[in-house]
C-alpha positions as CSV (number, residue, x, y, z in Angstrom):
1,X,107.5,119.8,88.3
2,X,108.1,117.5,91.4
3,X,106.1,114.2,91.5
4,X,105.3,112.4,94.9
5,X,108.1,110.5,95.1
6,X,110.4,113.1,94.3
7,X,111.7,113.1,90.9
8,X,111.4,116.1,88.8
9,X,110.6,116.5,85.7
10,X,111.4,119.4,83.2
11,X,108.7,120.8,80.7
12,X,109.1,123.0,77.8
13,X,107.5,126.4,77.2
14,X,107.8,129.9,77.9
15,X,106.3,131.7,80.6
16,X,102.5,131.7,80.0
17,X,102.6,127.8,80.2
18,X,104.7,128.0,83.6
19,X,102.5,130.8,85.1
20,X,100.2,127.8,83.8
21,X,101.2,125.4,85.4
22,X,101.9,126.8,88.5
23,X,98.4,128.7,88.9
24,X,97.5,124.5,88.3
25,X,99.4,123.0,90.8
26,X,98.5,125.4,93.5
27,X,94.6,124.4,92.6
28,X,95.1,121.0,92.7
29,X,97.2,121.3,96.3
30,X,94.2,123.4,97.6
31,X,91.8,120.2,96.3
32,X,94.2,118.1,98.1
33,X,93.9,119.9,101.6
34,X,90.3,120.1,101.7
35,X,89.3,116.5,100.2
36,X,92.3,114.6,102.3
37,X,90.1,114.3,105.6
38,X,87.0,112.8,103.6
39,X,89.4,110.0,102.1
40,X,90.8,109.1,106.0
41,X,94.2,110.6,105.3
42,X,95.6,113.1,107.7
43,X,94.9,117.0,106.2
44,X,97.9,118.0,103.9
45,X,99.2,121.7,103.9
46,X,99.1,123.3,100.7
47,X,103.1,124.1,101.1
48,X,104.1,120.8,102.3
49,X,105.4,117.8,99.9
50,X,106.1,114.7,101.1
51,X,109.6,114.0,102.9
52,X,109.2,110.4,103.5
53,X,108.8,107.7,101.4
54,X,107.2,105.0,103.8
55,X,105.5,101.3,102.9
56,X,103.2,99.6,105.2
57,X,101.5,96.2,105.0
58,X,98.9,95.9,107.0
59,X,95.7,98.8,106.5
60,X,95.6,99.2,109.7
61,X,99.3,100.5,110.0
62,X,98.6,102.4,106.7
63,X,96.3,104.3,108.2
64,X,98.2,104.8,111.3
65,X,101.3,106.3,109.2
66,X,98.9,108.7,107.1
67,X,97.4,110.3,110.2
68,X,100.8,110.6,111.9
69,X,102.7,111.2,108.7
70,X,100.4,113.9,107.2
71,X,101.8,115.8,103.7
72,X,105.5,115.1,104.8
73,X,104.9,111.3,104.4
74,X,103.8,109.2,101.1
75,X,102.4,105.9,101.9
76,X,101.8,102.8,100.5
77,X,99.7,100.4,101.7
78,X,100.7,96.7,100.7
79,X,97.4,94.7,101.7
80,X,93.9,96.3,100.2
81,X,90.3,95.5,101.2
82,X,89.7,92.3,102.3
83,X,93.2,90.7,102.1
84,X,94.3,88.0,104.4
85,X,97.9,89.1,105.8
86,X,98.1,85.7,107.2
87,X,97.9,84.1,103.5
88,X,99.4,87.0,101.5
89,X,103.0,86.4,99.4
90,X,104.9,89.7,98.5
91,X,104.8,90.5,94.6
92,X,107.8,91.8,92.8
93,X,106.3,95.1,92.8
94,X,105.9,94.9,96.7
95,X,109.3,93.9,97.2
96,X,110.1,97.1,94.6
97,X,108.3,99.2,96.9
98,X,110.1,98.3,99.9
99,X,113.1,99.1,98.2
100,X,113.0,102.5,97.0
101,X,111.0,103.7,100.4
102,X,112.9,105.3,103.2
103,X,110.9,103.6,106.2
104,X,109.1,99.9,106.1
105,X,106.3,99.4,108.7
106,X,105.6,96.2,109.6
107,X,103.3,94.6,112.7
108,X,106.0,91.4,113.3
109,X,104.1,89.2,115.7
110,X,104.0,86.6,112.6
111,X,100.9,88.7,111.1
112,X,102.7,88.6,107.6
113,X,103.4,85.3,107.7
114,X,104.8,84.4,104.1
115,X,106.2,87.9,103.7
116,X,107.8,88.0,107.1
117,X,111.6,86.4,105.8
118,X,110.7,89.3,102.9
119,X,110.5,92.0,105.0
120,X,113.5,91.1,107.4
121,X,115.6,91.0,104.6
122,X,114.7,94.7,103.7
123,X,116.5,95.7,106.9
124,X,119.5,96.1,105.2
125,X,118.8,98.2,102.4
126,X,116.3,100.3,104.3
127,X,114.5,101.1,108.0
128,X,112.1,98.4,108.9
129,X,109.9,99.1,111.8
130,X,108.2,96.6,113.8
131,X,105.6,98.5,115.2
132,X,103.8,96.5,118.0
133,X,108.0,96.7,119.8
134,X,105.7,99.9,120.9
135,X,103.9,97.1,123.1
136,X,105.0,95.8,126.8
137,X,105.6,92.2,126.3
138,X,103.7,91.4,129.3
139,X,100.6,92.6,127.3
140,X,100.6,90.6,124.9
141,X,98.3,87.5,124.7
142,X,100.1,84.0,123.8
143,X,97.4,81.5,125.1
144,X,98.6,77.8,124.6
145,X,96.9,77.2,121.1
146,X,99.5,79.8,119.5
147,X,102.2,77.4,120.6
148,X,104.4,80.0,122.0
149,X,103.9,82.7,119.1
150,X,101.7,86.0,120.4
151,X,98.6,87.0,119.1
152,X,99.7,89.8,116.4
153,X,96.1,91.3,116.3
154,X,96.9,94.0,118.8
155,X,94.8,96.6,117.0
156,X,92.0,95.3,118.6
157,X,92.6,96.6,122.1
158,X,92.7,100.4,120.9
159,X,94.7,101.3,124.0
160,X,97.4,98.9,122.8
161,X,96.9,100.7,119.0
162,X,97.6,103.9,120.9
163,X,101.0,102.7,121.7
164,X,101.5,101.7,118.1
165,X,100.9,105.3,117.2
166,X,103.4,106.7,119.2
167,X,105.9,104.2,117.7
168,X,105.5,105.1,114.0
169,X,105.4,109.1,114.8
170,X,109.0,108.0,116.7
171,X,110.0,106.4,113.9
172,X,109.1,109.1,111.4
173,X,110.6,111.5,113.7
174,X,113.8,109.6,113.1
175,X,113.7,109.2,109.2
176,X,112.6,112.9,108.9
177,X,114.3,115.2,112.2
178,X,113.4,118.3,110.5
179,X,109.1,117.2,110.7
180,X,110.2,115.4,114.4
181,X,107.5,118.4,115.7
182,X,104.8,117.8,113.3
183,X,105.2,113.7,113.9
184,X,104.9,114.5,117.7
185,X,101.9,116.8,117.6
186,X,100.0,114.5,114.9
187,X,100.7,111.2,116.9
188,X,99.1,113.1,120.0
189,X,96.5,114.2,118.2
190,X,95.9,110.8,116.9
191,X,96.4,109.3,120.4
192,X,93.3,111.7,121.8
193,X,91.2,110.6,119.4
194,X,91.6,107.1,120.4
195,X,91.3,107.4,124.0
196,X,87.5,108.4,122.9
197,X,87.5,105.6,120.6
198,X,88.6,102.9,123.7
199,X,86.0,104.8,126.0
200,X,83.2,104.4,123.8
201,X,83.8,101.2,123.1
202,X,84.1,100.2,126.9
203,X,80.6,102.0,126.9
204,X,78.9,100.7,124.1
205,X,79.9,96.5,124.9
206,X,78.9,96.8,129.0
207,X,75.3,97.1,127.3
208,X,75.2,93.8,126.7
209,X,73.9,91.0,129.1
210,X,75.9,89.4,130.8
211,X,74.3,86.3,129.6
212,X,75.1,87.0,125.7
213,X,78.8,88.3,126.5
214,X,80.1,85.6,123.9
215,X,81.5,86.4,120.2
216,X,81.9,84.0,118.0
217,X,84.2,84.3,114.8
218,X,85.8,82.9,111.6
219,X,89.1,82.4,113.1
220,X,90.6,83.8,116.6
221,X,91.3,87.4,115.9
222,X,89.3,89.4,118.5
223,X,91.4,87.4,121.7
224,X,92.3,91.4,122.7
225,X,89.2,92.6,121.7
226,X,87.2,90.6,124.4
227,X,90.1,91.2,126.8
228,X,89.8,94.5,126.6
229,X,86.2,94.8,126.8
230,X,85.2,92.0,128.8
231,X,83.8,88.8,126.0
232,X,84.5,85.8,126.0
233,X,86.0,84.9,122.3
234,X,85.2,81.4,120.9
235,X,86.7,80.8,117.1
236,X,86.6,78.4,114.6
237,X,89.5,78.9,113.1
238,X,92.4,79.5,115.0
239,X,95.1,82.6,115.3
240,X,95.9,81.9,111.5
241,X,93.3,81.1,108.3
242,X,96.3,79.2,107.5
243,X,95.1,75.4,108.0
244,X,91.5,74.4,108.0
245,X,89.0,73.8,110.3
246,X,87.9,70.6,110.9
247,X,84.6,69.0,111.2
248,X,85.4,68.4,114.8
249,X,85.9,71.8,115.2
250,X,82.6,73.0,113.9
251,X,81.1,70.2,115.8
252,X,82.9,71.3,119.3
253,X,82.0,74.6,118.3
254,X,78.2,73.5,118.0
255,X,78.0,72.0,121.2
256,X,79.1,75.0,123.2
257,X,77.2,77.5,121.5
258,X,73.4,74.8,121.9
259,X,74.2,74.3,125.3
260,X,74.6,77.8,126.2
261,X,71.9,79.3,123.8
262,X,74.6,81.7,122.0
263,X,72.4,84.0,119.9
264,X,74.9,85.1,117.6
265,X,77.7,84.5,114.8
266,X,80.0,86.9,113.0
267,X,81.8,86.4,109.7
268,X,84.8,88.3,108.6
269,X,85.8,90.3,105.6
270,X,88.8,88.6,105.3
271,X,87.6,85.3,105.8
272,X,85.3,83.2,103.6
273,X,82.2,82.4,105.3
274,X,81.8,79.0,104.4
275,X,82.5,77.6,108.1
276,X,80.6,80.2,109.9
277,X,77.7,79.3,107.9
278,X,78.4,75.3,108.6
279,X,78.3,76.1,112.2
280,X,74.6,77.8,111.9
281,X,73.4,74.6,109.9
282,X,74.7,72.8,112.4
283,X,73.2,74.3,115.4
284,X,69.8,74.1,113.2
285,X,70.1,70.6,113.1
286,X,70.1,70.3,116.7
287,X,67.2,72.8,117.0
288,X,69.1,76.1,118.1
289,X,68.4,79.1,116.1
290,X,71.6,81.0,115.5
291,X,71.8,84.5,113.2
292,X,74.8,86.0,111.6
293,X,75.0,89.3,113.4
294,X,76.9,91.1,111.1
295,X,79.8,91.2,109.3
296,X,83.3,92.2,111.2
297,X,86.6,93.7,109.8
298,X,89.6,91.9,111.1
299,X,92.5,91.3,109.3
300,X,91.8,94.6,107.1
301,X,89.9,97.8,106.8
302,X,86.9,98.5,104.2
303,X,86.8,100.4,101.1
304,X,89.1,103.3,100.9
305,X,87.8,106.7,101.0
306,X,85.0,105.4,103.5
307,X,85.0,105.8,107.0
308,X,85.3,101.9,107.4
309,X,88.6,102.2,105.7
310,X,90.0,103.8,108.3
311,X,91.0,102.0,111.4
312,X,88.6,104.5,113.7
313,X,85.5,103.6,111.4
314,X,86.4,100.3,111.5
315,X,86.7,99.7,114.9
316,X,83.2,101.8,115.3
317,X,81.6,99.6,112.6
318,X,82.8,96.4,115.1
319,X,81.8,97.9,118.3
320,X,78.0,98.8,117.3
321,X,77.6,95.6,115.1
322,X,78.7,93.6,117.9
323,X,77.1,95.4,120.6
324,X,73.3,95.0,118.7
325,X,73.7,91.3,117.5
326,X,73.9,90.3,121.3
327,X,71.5,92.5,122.8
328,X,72.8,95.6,123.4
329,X,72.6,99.0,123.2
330,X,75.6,101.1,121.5
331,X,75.1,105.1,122.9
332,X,74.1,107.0,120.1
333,X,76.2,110.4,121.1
334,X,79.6,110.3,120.0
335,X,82.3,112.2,121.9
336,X,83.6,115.5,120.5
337,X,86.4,114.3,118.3
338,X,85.3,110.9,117.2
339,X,82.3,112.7,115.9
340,X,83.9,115.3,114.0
341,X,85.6,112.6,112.9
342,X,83.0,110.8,111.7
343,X,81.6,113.8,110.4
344,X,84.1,114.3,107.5
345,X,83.0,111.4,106.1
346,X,79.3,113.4,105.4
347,X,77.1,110.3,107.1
348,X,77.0,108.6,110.3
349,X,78.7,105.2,110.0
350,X,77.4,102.4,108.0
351,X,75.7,100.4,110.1
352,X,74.7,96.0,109.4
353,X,71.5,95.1,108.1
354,X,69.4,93.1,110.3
355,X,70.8,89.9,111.3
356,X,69.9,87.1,109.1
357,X,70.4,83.6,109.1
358,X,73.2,81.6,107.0
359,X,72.5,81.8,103.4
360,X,70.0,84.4,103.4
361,X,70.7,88.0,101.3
């Protein structure tokens, strides 16, 4: 028998405990192809075994890999729920991983900033990909607080995401020339889905005011996210959880959002909470009444096997949270594929409970 990664093992027995184990194996493959789509994974052909050993850091390029990838490609994902890439160190078992894989993904805009040198290194045992070299320069945002580094959370912008897509099916294509057609069609089909995903976005954020058109966060992630779909983005925190804010910070913070009567605060999964919830104390004390509208994913998905663990749910779970906490209206149709999407997943997507203030359950 052939594990996922390729080795083989030899058992003993005669022929009724092959015809065994093979009537087994082609159960469990069946199991495989019908549960894949409910875990976020790309559907895996009874036939096919994986080809491609790949590693990915980041959930978000995880999950881009297992859509593209499919049954040729096994993935692992570095960074689980709610890790901070910005803060993360590679284990030995990480740097093992990278090793023994065929293809490394990697995003490379300083995202995986104490792993980085790690990861670079890897280039010459094995193929590292830097996925956001997908990305025109000239897109990319370096406002002066990143003293001169760009913004490495692209995945924010969807349309930019797309481009990422087409990079890793390229890249798979080039590991694996024999699935180059499957990593072409599934990158495609990816890329349709998110063009939906981008529109309904677009359609879901013009609902709000234009008056409460202001998110505020943990630490300046969503700089491509209000770009793309017109907010202005003020953080605490700035492109990396790195350093600390400071009480002048929160106090800056509290001055802009009392003066023009912001409604709204986000924290992060990723992020402890312990700022945000300084900055609604503080806006109490001057007599302004702000609410934490939800929580946001932004350096990493939700809980596998649930549709926020996917980078599609995720994004959806941002856009309506967002879109409610300041006054808008997020359409309740979906278009054809992302609902189907979302349909695998046997519920409509988890959706915040009413905004509350700082400290409340």
């Amino acid at each position: 028998m052939c594990s996922i990664m390729g080795r083989c093992v030899t058992r003993r027995g005669g022929p009724w405990w092959s015809g065994l184990a093979a009537v087994a194996l082609a159960c469990a493959a069946c199991l495989a192809a019908i549960v894949a789509p409910a875990l976020g994974g790309a559907p895996r052909s009874a036939e096919a075994q994986p080809r491609v050993r790949a590693v990915a850091t980041v959930g978000m390029i995880t999950d881009a890999v297992r859509h593209v990838g499919g049954g040729r490609v096994a993935v692992t994902g570095l960074m689980g729920q709610g890790i901070d890439p910005h803060l993360y160190k590679a284990s030995p078992g990480d740097v093992r991983a990278m090793a023994d894989a065929d293809v490394v993904f990697y995003n490379g805009l300083h995202l995986e900033g104490r792993m980085a040198e790690v990861i670079e290194r890897m280039a010459s045992r094995t193929t590292v990909v830097r996925v956001t070299e997908a990305i025109d320069p000239a897109l990319l945002r370096s406002p002066p607080e990143f003293e001169g580094q760009p913004d490495p959370h692209v995945w924010f912008d969807v349309s930019l995401w797309r481009s990422v897509v087409g990079r890793v099916g390229q890249a798979l294509a080039r590991t694996d020339p024999d699935g180059a057609d499957h990593y072409a069609r599934s990158a495609a089909e990816h890329a349709a889905l998110l063009d939906e995903l981008h529109g309904y976005a677009a359609a879901s954020l013009a609902s709000v005011p234009p008056a409460g058109r202001v998110l505020v966060t943990a630490h300046d992630a969503f700089g491509y996210f209000g770009r793309a779909y017109g907010l202005e983005v003020l953080a605490i925190q700035g492109i990396s959880t790195d350093s600390e804010a400071s009480l002048r910070d929160i106090n800056a913070l509290v001055d802009t959002l009392v003066s023009r009567k912001v409604p709204a605060v986000f924290i992060e999964s990723s992020v402890p909470r312990k700022t945000v919830d300084a900055l609604v104390q503080g806006c109490a004390g001057r007599g302004h009444a702000v609410v934490v509208g939800g929580e946001l994913f932004s350096d990493a998905l939700g809980a596998p096997g649930t549709l926020e663990g996917t980078y599609v749910g995720m994004v959806l779970h941002n856009v309506r949270t967002i879109t409610r906490a300041l006054g808008g209206a997020p359409p309740e149709a979906l278009p054809a594929l992302l609902r189907a999407y979302v349909e695998r997943f046997g519920s409509p997507p988890a959706t915040t409970a009413p905004p509350g203030r700082a400290g409340e359950p």
